[in-house]
C-alpha positions as CSV (number, residue, x, y, z in Angstrom):
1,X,0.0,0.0,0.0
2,X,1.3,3.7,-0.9
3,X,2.1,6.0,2.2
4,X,3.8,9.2,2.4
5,X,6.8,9.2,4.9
6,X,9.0,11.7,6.6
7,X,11.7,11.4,8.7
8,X,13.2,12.6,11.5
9,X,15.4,11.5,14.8
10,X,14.0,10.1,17.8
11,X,17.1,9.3,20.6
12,X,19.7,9.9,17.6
13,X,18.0,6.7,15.7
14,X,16.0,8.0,12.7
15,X,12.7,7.8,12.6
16,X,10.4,7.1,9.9
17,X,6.8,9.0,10.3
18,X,3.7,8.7,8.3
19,X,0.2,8.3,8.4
20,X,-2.3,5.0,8.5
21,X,-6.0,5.6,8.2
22,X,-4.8,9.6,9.1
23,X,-3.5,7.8,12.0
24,X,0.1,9.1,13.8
25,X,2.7,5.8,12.9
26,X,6.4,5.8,13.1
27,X,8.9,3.2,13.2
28,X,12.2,3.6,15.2
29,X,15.4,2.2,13.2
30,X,18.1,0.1,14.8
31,X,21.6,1.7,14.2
32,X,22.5,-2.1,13.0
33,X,19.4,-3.7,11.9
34,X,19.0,-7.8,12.4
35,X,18.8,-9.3,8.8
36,X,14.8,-11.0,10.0
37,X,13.5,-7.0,10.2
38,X,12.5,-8.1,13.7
39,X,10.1,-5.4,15.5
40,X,8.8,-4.6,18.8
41,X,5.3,-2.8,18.9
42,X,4.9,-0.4,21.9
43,X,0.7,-0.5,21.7
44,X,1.1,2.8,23.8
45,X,2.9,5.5,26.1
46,X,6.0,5.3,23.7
47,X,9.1,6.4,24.8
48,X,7.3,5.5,28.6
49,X,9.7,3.3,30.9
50,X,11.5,2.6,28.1
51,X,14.2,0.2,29.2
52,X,13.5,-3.0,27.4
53,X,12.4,-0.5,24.3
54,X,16.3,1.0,24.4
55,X,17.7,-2.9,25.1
56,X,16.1,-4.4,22.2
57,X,16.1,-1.5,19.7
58,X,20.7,-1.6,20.6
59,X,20.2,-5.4,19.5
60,X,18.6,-4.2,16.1
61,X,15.3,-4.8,16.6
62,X,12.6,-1.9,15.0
63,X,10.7,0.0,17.5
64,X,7.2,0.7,15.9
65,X,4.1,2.7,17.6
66,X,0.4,3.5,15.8
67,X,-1.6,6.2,17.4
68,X,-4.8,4.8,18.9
69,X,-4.7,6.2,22.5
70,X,-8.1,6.3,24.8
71,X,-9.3,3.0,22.6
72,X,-9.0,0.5,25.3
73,X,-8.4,-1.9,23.1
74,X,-12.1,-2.0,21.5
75,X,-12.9,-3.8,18.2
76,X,-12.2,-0.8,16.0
77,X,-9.4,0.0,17.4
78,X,-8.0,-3.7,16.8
79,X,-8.7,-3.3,13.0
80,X,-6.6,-0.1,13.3
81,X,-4.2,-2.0,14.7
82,X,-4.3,-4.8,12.0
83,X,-4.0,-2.1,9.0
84,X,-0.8,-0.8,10.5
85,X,0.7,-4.7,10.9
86,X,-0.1,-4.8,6.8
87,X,1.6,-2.2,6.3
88,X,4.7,-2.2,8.4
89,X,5.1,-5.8,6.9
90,X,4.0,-4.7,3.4
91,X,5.9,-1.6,3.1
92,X,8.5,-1.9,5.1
93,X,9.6,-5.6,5.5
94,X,9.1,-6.6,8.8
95,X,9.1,-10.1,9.9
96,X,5.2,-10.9,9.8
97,X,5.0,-11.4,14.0
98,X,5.7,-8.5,16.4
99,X,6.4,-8.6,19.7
100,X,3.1,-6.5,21.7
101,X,4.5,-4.5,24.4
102,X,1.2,-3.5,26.6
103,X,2.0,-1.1,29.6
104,X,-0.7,-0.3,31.5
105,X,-3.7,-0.2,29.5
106,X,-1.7,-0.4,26.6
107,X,-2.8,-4.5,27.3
108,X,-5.7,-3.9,26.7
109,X,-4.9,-3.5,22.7
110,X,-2.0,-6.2,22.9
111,X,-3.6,-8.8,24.3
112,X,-6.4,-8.4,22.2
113,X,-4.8,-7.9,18.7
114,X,-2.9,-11.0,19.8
115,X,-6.2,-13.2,20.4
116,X,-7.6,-11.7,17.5
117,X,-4.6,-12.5,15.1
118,X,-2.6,-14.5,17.0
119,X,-0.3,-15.8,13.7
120,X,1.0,-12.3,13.8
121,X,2.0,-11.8,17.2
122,X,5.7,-13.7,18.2
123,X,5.0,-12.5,22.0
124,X,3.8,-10.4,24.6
125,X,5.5,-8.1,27.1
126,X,2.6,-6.9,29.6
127,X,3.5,-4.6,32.3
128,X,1.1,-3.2,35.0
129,X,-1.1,-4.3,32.9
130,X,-5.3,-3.9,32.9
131,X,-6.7,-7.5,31.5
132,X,-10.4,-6.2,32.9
133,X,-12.0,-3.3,31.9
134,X,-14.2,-3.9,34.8
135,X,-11.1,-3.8,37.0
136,X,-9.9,-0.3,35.4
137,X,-11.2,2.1,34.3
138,X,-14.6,0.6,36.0
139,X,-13.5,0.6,39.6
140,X,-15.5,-2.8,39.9
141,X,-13.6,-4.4,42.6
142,X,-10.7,-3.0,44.8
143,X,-9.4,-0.5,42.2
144,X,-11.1,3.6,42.2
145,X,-13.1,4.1,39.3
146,X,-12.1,6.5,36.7
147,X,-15.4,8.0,35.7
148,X,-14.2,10.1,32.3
149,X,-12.5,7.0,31.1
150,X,-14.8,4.5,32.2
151,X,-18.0,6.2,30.5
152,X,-15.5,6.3,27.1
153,X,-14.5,2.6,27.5
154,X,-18.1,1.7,27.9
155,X,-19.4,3.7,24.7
156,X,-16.7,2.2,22.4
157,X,-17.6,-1.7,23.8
158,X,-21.5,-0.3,23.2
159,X,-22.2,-1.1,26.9
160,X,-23.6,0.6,30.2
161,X,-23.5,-0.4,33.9
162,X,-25.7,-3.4,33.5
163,X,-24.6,-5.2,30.6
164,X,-20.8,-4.3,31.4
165,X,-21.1,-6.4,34.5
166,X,-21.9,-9.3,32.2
167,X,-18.9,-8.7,29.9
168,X,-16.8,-11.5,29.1
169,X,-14.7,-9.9,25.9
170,X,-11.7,-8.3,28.2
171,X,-7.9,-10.0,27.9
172,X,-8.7,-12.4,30.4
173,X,-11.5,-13.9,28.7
174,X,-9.0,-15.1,26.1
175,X,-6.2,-16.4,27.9
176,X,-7.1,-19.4,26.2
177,X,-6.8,-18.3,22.6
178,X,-3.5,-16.6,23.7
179,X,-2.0,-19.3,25.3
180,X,-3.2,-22.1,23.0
181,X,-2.1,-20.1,20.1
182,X,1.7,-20.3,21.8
183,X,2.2,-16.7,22.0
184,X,4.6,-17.0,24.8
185,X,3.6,-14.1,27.6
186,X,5.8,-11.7,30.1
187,X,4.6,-9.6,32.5
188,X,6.3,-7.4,34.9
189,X,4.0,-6.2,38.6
190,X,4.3,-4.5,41.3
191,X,3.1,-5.7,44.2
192,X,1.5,-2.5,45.8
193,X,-0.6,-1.7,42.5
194,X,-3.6,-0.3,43.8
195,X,-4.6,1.1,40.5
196,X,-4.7,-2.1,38.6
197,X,-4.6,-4.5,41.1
198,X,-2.8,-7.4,40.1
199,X,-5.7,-9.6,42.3
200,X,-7.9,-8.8,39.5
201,X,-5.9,-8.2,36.3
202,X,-2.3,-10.2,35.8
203,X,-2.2,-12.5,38.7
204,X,-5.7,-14.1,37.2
205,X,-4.4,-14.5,33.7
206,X,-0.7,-15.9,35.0
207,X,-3.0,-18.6,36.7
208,X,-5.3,-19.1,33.0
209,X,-2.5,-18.7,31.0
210,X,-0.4,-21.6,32.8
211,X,-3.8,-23.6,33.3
212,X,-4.0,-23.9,29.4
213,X,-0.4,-24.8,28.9
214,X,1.0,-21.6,27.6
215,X,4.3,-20.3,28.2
216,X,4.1,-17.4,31.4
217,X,7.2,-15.6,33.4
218,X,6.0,-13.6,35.8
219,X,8.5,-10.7,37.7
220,X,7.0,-9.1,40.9
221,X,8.4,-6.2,42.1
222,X,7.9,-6.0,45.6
223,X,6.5,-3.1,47.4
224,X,6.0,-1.5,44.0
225,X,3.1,0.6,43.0
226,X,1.5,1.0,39.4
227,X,4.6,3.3,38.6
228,X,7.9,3.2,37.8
229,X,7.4,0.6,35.1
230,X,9.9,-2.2,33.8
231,X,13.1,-2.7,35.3
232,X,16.1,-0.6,35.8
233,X,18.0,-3.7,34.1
234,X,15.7,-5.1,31.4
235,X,17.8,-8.2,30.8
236,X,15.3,-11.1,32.1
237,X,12.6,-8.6,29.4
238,X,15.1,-9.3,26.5
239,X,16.0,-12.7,27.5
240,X,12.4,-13.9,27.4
241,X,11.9,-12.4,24.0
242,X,15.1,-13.5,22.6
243,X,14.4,-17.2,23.7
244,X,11.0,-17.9,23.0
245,X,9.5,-15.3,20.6
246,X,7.6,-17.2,18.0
C-alpha cells in the first residue's frame, strides 16, 4: 500500500513518520538492523519506561508505535491495529510477528490484537497491565473508578453499567486463545498496585495462562506501586523475548 513518509530523529535513531487511516505511525530504526527485520510494537505510552524498548532496539530490533490512544483496546481500534501490521510488513519488511508491548492499559490492545490475530503476534510483554475493563477504568472491585475514562470505555464496547457487568470480551477472557495459540507471555507487577490490582488483572491471567499450557514468566516487584514501570536492568525482558519469541 502507498504512504507518504517523513523522517526525522528520535534518541539519535532515525525515525520514519507517516500516516495509516490519518493515523500518527512511526517506526524507530536500529543503528544495525537484524537481517529477520525483527520489530517490537509499543501499543502505547511510547518512549514511557523505556528500558526493554532502548535494550532491544541496541540489538537491532525496529521499535514501531500507531496512534490509537483512549481505545481500550475495543474492536475498531483492533482493525486499526491490524492495518498498521499490513503495512509495516508490506511496506516496510518486517518479519510478519511483532512482539506486543502492553504497559498499562496499553494491554488492553496487545492482548487483544494477539487473540484476534494470534499468527501475527511472536510475544507479549505486559507490564502493570489492565486485562479487565471492569477492574480499570470501572473501579468494579478493589481498584477507584475513573469516571471520564470508564463512561469512554463503555461507549466504544457499546455497553452501560448493567450489561458491562456481564462482559466476558476483556484480555482475560482469552487467555485461552493466547496461550493455545503459543504466543509466549511476560509480565512485569508491582506488588502494591492499587490502580490495577494485580488480584484482578495479571495474577488471574498468570494462573489461566499456565492452566492452558501456555508459556508465562512472571516478575514481581515487591512493594511497587502501578509506577515506575519495567526494570532498571531489562535483561530477564530481553532474555524472554530473545528465547522464546515465535
Amino acid at each position: 500500500m502507498a504512504i507518504t513518509i517523513s523522517q526525522s530523529y528520535w534518541k539519535e535513531h532515525q525515525k520514519i513518520d507517516f500516516k495509516v487511516d490519518n493515523r500518527e505511525s512511526f517506526i524507530v530504526v536500529p543503528k544495525q538492523p537484524r537481517e529477520d527485520r525483527r520489530w517490537v510494537w509499543r501499543a502505547e505510552f511510547f518512549g514511557a519506561f523505556d528500558s526493554a524498548d532502548m535494550a532491544l532496539l541496541q540489538k537491532g530490533w525496529y521499535l514501531a508505535y500507531h496512534k490509537c490512544s483512549d481505545m481500550y483496546g475495543c474492536p475498531e481500534s483492533i482493525e486499526m491495529f491490524k492495518k498498521f501490521h499490513d503495512t509495516a510488513v508490506e511496506s516496510f519488511g518486517f518479519y510478519n510477528r511483532a512482539v506486543m508491548f502492553g504497559f498499562s492499559r496499553g494491554a488492553l490492545y496487545a492482548f487483544n490484537y494477539a487473540a484476534k490475530y494470534p499468527d501475527y503476534v511472536s510475544a507479549l510483554y505486559l507490564d502493570a497491565p489492565v486485562l479487565d475493563i471492569r477492574s480499570w477504568p470501572g473501579g468494579i472491585g478493589s481498584a477507584k473508578t475513573s469516571p471520564k475514562e470508564w463512561k469512554e470505555c463503555m461507549k466504544l464496547y457499546g455497553l452501560n453499567d448493567e450489561t458491562a457487568m456481564m462482559f466476558r470480551e476483556n484480555p482475560l477472557d482469552k487467555a485461552e486463545i493466547v496461550a493455545k495459540a503459543g504466543i509466549p507471555l511476560i509480565m512485569v507487577i508491582g506488588d502494591a498496585d492499587t490502580d490495577v490490582p494485580p488480584s484482578e488483572n495479571a495474577n488471574i491471567m498468570d494462573k489461566r495462562f499456565r492452566s492452558f499450557g501456555g508459556k508465562v514468566e512472571m516478575i514481581t516487584k515487591p512493594g511497587c506501586a502501578h509506577h515506575p514501570h519495567s526494570l532498571k536492568d531489562p535483561s530477564p525482558i530481553v532474555r524472554f523475548i530473545e528465547n522464546f519469541a515465535l
